[in-house]
C-alpha positions in Angstrom: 0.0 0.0 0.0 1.1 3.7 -0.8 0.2 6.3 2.0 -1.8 9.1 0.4 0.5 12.3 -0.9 3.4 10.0 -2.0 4.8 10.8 -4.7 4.7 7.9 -7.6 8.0 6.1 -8.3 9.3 6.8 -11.7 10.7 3.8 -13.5 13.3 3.7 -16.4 11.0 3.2 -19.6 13.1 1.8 -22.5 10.8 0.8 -25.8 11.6 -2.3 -28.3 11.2 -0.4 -31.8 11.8 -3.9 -33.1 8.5 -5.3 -31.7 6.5 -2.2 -31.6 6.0 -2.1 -27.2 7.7 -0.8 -24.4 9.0 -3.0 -21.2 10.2 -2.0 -18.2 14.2 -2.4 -17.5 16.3 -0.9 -15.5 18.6 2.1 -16.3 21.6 1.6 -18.4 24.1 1.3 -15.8 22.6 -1.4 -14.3 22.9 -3.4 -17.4 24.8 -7.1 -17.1 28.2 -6.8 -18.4 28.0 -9.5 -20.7 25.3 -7.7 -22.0 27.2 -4.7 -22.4 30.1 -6.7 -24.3 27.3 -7.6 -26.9 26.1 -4.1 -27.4 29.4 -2.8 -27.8 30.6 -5.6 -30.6 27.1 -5.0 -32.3 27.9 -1.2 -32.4 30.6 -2.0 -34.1 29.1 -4.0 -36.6 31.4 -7.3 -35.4 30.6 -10.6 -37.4 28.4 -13.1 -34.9 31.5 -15.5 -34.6 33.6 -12.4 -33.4 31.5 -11.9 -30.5 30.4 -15.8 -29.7 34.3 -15.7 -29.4 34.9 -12.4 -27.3 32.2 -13.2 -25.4 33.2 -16.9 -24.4 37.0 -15.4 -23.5 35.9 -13.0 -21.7 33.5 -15.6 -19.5 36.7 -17.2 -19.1 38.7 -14.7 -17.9 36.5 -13.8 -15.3 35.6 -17.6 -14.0 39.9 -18.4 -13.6 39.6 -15.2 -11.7 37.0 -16.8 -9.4 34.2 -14.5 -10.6 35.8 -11.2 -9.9 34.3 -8.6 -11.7 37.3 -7.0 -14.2 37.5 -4.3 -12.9 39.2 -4.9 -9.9 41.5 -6.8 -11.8 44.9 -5.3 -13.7 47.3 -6.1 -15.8 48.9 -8.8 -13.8 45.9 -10.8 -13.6 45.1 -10.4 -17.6 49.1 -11.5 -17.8 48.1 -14.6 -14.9 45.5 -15.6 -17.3 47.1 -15.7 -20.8 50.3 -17.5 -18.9 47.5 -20.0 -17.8 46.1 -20.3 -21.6 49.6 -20.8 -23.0 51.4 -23.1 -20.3 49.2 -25.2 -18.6 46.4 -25.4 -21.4 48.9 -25.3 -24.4 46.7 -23.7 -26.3 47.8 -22.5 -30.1 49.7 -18.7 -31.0 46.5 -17.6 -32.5 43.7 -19.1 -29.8 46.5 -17.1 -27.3 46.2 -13.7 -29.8 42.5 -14.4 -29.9 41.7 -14.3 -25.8 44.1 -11.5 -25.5 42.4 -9.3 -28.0 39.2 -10.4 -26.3 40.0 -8.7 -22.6 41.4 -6.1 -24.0 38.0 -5.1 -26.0 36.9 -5.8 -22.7 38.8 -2.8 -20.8 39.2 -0.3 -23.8 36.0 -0.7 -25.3 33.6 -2.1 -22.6 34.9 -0.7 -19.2 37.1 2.1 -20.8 39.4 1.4 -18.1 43.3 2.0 -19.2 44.8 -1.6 -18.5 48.4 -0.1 -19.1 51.5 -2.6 -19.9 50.9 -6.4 -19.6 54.3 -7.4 -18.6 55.3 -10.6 -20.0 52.9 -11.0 -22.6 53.5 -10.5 -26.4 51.4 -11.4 -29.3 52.4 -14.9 -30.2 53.9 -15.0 -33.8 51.2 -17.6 -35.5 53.1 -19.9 -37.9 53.2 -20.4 -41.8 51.2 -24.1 -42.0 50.6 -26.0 -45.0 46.8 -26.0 -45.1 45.6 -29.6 -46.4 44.7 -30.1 -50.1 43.0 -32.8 -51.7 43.8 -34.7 -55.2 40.9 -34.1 -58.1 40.3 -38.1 -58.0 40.0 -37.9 -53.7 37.7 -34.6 -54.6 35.9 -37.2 -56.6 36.0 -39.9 -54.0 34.3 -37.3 -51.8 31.6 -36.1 -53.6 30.6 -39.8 -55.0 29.2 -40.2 -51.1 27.5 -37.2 -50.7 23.8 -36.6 -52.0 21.1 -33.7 -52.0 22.0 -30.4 -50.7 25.5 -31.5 -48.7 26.7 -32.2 -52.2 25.3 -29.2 -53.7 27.0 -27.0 -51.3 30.5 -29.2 -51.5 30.3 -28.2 -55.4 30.3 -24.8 -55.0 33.3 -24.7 -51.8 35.5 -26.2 -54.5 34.0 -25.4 -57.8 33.6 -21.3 -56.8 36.2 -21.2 -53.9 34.0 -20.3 -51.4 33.6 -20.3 -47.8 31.7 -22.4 -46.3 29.3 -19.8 -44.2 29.7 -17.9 -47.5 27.7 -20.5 -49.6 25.2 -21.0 -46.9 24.5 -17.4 -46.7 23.6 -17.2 -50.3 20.8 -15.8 -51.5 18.2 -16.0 -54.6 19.5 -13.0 -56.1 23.5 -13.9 -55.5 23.4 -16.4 -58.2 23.6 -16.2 -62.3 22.7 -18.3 -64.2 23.2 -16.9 -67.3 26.1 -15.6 -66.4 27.5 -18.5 -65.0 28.7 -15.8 -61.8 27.6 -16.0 -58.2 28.0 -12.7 -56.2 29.0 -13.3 -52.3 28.1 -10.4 -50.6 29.6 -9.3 -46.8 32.1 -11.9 -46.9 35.0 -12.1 -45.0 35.5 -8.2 -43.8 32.1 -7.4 -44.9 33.6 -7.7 -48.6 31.7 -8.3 -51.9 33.1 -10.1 -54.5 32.1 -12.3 -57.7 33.5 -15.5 -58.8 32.6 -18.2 -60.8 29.8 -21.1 -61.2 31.0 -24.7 -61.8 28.9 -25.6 -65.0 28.9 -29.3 -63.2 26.4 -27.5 -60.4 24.0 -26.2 -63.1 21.8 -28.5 -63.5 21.4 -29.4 -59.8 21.3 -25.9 -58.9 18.0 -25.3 -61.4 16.5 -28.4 -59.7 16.7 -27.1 -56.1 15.8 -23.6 -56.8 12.6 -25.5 -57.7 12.1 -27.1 -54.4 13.1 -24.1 -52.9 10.4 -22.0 -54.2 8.1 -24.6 -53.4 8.6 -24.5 -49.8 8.7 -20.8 -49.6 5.1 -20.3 -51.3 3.6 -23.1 -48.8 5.8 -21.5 -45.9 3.6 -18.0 -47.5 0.5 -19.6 -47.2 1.3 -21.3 -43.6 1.8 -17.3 -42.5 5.6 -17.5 -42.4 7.8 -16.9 -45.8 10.2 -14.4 -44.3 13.5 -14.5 -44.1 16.1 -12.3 -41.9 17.9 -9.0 -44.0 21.0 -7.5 -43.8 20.9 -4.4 -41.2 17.9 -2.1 -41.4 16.9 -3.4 -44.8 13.5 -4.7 -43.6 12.4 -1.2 -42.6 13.2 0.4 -45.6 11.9 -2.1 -47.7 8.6 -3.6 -45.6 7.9 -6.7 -47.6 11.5 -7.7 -48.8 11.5 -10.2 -46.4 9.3 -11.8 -48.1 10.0 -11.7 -51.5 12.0 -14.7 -53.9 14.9 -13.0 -54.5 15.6 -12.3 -51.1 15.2 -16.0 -50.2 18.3 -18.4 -48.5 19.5 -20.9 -51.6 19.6 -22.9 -48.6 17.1 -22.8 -46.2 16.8 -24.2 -43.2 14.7 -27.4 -42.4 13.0 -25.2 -39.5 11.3 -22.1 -38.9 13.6 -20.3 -36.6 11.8 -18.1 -33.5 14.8 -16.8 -31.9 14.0 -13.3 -30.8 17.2 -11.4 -32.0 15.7 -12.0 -35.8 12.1 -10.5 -35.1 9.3 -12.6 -36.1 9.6 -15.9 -36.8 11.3 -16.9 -40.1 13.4 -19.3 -42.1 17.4 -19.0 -41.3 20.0 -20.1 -43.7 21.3 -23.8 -43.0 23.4 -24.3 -40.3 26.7 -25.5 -41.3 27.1 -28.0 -38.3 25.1 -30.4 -41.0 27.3 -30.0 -43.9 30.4 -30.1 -41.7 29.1 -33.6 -40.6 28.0 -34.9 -44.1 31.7 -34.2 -45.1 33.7 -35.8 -42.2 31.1 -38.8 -43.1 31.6 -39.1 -46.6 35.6 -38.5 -46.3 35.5 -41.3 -43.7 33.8 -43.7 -46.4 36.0 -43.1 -49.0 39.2 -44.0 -46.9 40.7 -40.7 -47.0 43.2 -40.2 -44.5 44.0 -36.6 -44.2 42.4 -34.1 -42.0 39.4 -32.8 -44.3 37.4 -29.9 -43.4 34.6 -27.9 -45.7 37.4 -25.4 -46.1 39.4 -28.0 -47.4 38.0 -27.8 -50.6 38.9 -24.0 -50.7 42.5 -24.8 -50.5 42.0 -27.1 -53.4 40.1 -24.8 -55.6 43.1 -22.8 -55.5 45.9 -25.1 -55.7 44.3 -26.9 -58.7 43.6 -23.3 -60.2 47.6 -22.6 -60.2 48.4 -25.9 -61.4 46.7 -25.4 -64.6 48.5 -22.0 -65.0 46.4 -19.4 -63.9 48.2 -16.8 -62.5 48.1 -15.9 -58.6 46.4 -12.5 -58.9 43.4 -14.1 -60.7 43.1 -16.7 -58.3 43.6 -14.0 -55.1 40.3 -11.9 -56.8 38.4 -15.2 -57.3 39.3 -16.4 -53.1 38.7 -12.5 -52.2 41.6 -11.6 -50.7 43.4 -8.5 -50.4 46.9 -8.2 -50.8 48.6 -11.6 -52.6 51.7 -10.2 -50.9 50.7 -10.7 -47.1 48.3 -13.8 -47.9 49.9 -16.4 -46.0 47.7 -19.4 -47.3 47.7 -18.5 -50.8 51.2 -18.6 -51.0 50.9 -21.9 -49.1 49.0 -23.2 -51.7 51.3 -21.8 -54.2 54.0 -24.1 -52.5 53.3 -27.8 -54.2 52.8 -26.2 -57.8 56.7 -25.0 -57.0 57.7 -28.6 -56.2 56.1 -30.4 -59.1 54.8 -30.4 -62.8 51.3 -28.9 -62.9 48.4 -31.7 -64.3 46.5 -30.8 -67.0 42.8 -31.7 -66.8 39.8 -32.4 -64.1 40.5 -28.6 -62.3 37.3 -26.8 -61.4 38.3 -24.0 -64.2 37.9 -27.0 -66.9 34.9 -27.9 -66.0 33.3 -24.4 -66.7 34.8 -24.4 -70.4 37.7 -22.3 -70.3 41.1 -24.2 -71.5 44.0 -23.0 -69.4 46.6 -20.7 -71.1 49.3 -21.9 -72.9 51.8 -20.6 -70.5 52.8 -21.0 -66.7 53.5 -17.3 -67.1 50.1 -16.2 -68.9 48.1 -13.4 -66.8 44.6 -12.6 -67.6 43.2 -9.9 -65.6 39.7 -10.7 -63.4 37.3 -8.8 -65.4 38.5 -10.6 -68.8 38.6 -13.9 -66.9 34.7 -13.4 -66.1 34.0 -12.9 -69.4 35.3 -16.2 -69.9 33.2 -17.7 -68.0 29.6 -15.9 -69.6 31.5 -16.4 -73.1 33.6 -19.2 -73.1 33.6 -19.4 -77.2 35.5 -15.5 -76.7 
């Protein structure tokens, strides 16, 4: 009960423009600091895997420091931690680089506390690895024991060089066909790029666009048919979201209600199922090297060189930035150096184009697309 003359408590009001109704929180500075980690990565436009992995260091940090909150801690205890990670746990140069970058967006960005000198602790120098590359006839051997859409998607990691959570993120409007091109867009770095479409995946590609559309008019009818956009995209343009061209190429068996994406809707594929159709298939074909979906990447390029092509062209077609620094192109650079290049079978053949008739031939990107819409040119 509330004597009479008190004056009413005021409450922090916040409203959820997303949903279109306000809830009662409590003010800003009361927010959870995890939560507070989140904002700031989102602010900054960080890729989901960036902050699943900041914010899983960070959890870390504070749990070895029996749940102190960071800012009582200081550099010695950020220096305890990463001597932890790096002796007892023997983790790699680059897991090491990862949690230290993740405590300090912690206290620069989060807490805006100056952490001054970590003594002790550098940036571990990551090493130059040879990344793992498969033979055309065990790229056959692979894709033999995969069927429906694990193959599909396999085609295009090696036939257009992609990236795994590239393909899946595809959309209706990303891919070609006349054109033979498919168009990744917000790739790694929030890059676009355009590269190729193996002529092998045509046909199959046609035929699930059909099934595709099929399930997205009866999702329509069911009350559902959206899909999540890019940004602000589905305030600007209202029914987007529900139009064809907008559409996943791979869709997800299951509508997806998680909160963050608004109303329900149908997410991309999750790539837990093609990475488990691959270690499958590589397991019945007798393989014995260490095959990822990324794997096939490595292939696409080393195949691509030994047929000639030059290492720019392939650098545009992977999407990297500067051939100089690129650490796994030159690595896949390194067998064509120690042995005669293989005509035949590469994923460049199979689109029509006949490699040129020297090692030394360059053809700049823009020609080398035109190849691909004209291969008689």
């Amino acid at each position: 009960r509330v004597a009479v003359g008190t004056p009413p408590v005021r409450r922090h009001v916040t409203t959820n423009f997303s949903r279109g109704w306000p809830h009662m929180s409590g003010p800003p500075q009361s927010e959870r600091l995890m939560e507070r980690v989140r904002h700031a990565i989102r602010v900054r436009h960080y890729s989901r895997r960036t902050e699943e992995a900041y914010v899983t260091w960070i959890r870390r940090y504070i749990v070895f420091h029996r749940k102190r909150h960071p800012s009582d801690l200081s550099a010695p205890d950020v220096a305890s931690f990463l001597t932890h990670l790096a002796v007892e746990r023997r983790v790699s140069a680059s897991t090491q680089n990862q949690a230290l970058s993740a405590v300090l967006f912690l206290y620069r960005s989060v807490l805006e506390l100056p952490i001054g000198r970590i003594d002790g602790v550098v940036r571990a120098s990551t090493p130059v690895r040879l990344p793992v590359v498969l033979t055309r006839t065990e790229v056959s051997a692979v894709l033999s024991r995969l069927a429906g859409t694990p193959r599909l998607v396999v085609m295009l990691l090696y036939g257009a060089g992609l990236r795994l959570q590239e393909a899946l993120a595809l959309r209706v409007k990303d891919i070609d066909f006349e054109r033979h091109q498919i168009t990744v867009r917000q790739g790694k770095g929030r890059k676009d790029r355009m590269t190729m479409m193996p002529a092998s995946a045509h046909a199959a590609l046609v035929e699930h666009f059909g099934r595709v559309r099929t399930q997205h008019e009866r999702d329509c009818q069911n009350g559902f048919g959206r899909v999540p956009l890019p940004d602000a995209l589905d305030r600007k343009y209202s029914n987007a979201s529900v139009e064809w061209p907008w559409q996943f190429v791979f869709p997800a068996g299951r509508i997806c209600r998680d909160p963050r994406w608004g109303p329900p809707c149908r997410f991309h594929l999750h790539e837990s199922a093609i990475q488990r159709a691959v270690t499958e298939a590589v397991r019945r074909a007798g393989i014995s090297k260490r095959v990822s979906c990324h794997t096939f990447r490595h292939s696409f390029a080393t195949h691509l060189l030994e047929d000639g092509y030059d290492i720019r062209t392939v650098q545009e077609l992977l999407g990297h930035a500067d051939v100089q620094h690129d650490d796994d192109l030159h690595a896949c650079a390194e067998p064509r150096r120690i042995r005669c290049a293989k005509p035949g079978g590469s994923p460049v053949a199979r689109n029509g184009l006949q490699p040129p008739q020297s090692n030394t031939a360059s053809r700049s990107y823009l020609a080398f697309l035109q190849g691909l819409a004209f291969p008689g040119r």
